[in-house]
DRENVEXDO-963842 format. One line per 4 residues: number of its first residue (from 1); their letters; for each residue x, y, z of N, C-alpha, C. Coordinates in nm, 4 decimals. Each point is the difference from the previous one (the first is absolute). Layout:
NUM	a	X:Y:Z:X:Y:Z:X:Y:Z | ...
END
This chain:
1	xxxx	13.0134:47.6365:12.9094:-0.0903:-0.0372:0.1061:-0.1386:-0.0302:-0.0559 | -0.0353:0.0384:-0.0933:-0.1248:0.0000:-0.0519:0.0332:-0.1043:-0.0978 | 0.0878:-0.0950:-0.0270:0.0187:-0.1024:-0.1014:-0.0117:-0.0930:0.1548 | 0.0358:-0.0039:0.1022:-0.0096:-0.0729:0.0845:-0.1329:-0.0281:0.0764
5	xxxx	-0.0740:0.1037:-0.0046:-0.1656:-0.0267:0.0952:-0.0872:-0.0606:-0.1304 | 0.0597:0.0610:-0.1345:-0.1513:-0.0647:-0.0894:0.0736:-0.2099:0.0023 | 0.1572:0.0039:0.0181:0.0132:-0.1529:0.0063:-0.0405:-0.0629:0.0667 | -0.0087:0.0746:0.1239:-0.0489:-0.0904:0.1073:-0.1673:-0.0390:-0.0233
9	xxxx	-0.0433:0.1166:-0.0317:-0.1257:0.0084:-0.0407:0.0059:-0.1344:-0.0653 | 0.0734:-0.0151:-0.0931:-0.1349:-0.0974:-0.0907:0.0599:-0.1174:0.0171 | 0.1304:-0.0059:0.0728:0.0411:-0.1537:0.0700:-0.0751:-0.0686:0.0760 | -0.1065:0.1193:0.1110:-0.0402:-0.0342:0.0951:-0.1459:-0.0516:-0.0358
13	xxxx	-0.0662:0.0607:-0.0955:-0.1290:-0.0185:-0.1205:0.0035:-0.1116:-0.0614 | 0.1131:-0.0238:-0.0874:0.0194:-0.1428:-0.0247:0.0600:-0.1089:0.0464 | 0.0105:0.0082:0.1030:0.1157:-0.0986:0.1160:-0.1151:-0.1119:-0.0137 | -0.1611:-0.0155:0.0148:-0.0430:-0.1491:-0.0434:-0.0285:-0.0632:-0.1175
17	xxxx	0.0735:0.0082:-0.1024:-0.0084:-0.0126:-0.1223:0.0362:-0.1488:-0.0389 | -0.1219:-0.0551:-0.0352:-0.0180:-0.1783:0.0341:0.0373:-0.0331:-0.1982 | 0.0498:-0.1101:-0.0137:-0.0338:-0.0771:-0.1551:-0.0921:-0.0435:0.0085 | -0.1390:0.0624:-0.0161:-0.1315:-0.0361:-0.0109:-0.0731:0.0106:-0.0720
21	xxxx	0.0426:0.0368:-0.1163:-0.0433:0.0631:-0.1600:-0.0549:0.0660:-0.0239 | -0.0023:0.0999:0.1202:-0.1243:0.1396:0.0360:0.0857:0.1160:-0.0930 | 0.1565:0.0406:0.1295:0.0748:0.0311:-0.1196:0.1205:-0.0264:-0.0725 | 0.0509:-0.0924:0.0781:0.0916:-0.0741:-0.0221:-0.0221:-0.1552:-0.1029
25	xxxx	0.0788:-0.0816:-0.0442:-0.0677:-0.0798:-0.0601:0.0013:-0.1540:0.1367 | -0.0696:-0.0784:-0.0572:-0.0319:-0.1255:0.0639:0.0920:-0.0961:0.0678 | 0.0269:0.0127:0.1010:0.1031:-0.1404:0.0238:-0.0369:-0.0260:0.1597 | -0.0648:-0.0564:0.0195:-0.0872:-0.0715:0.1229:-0.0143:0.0817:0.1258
29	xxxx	-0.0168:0.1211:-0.0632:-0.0501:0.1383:0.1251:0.0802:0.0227:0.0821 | 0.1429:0.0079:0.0070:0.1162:0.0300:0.0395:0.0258:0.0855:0.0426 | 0.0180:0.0781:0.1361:0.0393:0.1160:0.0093:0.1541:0.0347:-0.0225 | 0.0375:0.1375:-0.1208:0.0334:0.0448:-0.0685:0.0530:0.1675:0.0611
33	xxxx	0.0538:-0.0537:0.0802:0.0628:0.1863:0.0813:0.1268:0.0559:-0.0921 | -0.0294:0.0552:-0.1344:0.1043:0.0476:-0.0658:0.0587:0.1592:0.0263 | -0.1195:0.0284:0.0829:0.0333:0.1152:0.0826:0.1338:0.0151:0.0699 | 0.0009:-0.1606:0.0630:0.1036:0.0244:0.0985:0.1734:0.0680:-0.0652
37	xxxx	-0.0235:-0.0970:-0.1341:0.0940:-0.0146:-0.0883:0.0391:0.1799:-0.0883 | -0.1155:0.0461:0.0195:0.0518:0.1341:-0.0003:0.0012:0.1160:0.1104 | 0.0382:-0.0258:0.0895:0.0195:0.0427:0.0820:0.1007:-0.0443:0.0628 | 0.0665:-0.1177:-0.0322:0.1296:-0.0068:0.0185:0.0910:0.0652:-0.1051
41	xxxx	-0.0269:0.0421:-0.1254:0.0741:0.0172:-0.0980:-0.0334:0.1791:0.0274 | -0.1054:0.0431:0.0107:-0.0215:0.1556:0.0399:0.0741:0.0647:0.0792 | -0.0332:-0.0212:0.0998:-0.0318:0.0199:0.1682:0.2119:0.0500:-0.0040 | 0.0648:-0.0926:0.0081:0.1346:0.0447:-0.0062:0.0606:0.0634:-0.1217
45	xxxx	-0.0932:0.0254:-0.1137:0.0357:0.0822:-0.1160:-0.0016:0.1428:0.0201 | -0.1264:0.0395:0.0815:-0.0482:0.0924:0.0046:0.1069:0.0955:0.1308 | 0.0340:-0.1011:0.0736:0.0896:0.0694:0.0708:0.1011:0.0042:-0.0272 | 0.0657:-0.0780:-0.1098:0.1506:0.0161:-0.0250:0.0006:0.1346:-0.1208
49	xxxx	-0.1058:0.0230:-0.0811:-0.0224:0.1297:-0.0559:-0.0215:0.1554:0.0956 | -0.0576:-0.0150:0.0903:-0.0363:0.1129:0.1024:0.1636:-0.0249:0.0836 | 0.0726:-0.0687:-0.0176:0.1235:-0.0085:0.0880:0.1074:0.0737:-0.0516 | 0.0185:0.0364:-0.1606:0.0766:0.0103:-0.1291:-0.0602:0.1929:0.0190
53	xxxx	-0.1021:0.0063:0.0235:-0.0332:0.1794:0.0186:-0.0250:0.0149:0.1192 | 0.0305:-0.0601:0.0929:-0.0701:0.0784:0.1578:0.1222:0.0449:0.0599 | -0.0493:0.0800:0.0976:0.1030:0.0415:0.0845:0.0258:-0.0182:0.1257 | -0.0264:-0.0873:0.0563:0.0036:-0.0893:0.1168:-0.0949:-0.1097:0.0222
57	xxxx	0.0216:-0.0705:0.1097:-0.0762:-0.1601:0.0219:-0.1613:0.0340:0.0214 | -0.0140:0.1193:0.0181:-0.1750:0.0026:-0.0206:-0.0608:-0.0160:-0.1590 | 0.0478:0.0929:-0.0500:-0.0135:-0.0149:-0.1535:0.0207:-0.0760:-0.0745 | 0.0617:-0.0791:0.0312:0.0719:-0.1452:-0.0812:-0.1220:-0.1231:0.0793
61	xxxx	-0.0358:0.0475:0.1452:-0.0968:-0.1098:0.0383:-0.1632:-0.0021:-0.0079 | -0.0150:0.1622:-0.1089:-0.1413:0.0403:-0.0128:-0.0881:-0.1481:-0.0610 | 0.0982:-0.0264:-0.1108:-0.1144:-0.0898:-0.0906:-0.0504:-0.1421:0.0904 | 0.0704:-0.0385:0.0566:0.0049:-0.1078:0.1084:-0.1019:0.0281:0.1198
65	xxxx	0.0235:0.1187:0.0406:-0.1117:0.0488:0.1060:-0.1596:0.0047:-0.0436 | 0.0192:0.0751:-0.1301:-0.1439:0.0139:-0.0652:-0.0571:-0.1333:-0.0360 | 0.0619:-0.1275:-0.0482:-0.0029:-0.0822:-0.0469:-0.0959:-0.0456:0.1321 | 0.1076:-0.0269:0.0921:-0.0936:-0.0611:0.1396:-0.0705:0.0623:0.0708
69	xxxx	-0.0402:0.1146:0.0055:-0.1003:0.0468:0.0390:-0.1241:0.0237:-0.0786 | 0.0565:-0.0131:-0.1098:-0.1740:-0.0029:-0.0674:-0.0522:-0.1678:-0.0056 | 0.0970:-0.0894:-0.0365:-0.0441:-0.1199:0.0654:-0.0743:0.0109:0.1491 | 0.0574:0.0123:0.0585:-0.0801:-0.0038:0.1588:-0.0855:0.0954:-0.0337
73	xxxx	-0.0681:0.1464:-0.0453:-0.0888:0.0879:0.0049:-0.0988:-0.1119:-0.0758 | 0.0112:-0.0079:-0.1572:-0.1055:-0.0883:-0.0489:-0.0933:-0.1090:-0.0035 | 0.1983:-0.1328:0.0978:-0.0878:-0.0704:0.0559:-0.0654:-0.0062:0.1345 | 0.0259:0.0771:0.0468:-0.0946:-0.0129:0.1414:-0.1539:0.0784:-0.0217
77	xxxx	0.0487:0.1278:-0.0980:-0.1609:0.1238:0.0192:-0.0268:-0.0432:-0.2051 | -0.0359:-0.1157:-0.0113:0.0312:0.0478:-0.1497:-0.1119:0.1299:-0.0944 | -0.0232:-0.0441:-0.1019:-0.0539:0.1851:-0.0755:-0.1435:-0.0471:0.0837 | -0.0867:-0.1378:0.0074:-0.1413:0.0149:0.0828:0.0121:0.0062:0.1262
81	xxxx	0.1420:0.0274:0.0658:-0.0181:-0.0017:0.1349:0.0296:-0.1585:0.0909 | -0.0165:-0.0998:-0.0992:0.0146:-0.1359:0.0027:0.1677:-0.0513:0.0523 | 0.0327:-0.0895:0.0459:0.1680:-0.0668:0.0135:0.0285:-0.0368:-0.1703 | 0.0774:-0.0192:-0.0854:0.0414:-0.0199:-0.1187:0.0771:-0.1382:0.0357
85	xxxx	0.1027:0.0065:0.1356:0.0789:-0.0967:0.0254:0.0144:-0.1270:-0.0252 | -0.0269:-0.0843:-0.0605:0.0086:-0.1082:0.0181:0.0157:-0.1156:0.1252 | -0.0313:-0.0776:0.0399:0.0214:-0.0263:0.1108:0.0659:-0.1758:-0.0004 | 0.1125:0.0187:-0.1052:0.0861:-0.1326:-0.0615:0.1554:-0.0053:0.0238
89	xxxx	0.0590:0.0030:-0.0639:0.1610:0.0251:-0.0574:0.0102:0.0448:-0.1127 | -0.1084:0.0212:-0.0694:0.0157:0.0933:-0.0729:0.0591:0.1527:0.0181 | -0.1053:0.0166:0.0915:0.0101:0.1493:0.0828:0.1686:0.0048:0.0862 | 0.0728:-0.0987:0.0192:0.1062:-0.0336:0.0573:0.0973:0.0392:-0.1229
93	xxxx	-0.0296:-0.0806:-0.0813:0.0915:-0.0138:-0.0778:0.0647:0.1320:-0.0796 | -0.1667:0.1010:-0.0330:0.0234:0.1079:-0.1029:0.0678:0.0860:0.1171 | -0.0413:0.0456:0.1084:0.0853:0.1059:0.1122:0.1804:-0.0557:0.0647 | -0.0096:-0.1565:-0.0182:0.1401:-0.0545:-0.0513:0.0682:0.0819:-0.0935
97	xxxx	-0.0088:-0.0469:-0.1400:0.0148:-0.0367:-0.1504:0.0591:0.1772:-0.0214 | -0.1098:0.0674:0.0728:0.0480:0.1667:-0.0563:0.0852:0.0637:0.1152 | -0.0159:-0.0104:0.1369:0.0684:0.0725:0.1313:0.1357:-0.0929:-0.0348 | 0.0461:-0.1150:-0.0011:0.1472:-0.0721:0.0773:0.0650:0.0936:-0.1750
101	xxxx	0.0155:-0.0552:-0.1511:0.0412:0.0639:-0.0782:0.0600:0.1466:0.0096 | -0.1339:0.0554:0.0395:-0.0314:0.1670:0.0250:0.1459:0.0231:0.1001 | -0.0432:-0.0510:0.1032:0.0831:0.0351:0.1304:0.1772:-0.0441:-0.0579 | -0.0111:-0.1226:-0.0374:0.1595:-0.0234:-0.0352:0.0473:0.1472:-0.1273
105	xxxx	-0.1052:0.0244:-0.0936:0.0667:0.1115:-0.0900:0.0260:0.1204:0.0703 | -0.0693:0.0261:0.1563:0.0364:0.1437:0.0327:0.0968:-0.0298:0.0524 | 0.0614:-0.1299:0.1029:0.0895:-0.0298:0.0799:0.1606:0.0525:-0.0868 | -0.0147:-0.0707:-0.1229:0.0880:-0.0108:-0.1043:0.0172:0.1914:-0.0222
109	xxxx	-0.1130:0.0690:-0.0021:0.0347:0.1119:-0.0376:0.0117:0.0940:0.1462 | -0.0122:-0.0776:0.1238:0.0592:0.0970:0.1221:0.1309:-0.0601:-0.0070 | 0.0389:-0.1367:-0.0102:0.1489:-0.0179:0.0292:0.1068:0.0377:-0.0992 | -0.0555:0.0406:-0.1485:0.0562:0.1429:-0.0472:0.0661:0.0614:0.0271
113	xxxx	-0.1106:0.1022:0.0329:-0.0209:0.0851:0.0812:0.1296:0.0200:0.0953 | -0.0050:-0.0794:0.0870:0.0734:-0.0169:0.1484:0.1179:0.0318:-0.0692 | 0.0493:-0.1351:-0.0912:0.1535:0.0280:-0.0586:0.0316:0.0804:-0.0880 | -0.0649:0.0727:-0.0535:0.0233:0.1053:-0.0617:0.0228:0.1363:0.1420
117	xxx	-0.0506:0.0063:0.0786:0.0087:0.0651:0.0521:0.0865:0.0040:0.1387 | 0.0801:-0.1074:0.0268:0.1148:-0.0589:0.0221:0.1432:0.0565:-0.0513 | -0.0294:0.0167:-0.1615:0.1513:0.0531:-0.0825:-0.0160:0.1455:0.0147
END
């Protein structure tokens, strides 16, 4: 859970991350959401690991929960009190990119679940 709030954390920190040669290099000021791209690759990692030791669908859906709620805590109140949100598809894309993944890896580990507990 705590590999999941610092991701969100800094997905949500760097979610406007332009090719503007500030820190990225130069290619005609492009916005550059590579955030999103890990948070699709996270976001359902983190729960298919918490799925492998938990002991029911809460525990297996912690990292996913924390994930989106510290998104929504940060970006709405961020650390000055300020919105963080974006107000693009960006902001679409990264609460996409990490919840639909996320959600299909717990689905996969409740319908398990179900049939295992079926035999």
């Amino acid at each position: 859970m705590v590999e999941a709030f610092v991701l969100a954390v800094l997905e949500l920190f760097y979610l406007p991350l332009r090719l503007d040669g500030t820190l990225l290099p130069k290619v005609a000021d492009y916005q550059f959401p590579v955030t999103i791209l890990l948070a699709v690759v996270t976001t359902p990692l983190l729960v298919v690991l918490a799925s492998r030791y938990a002991d029911g669908a809460l525990a297996a859906a912690a990292p996913l929960l924390v994930w989106f709620g510290t998104l929504l805590y940060f970006g709405l109140f961020g650390p000055t009190g300020s919105t963080v949100l974006l107000g693009d598809w960006r902001t679409l894309l990264l609460f996409a990119g990490g919840a639909l993944p996320g959600a299909m890896a717990l689905g996969a580990f409740l319908g398990r679940a179900a049939r295992a507990g079926d035999h």
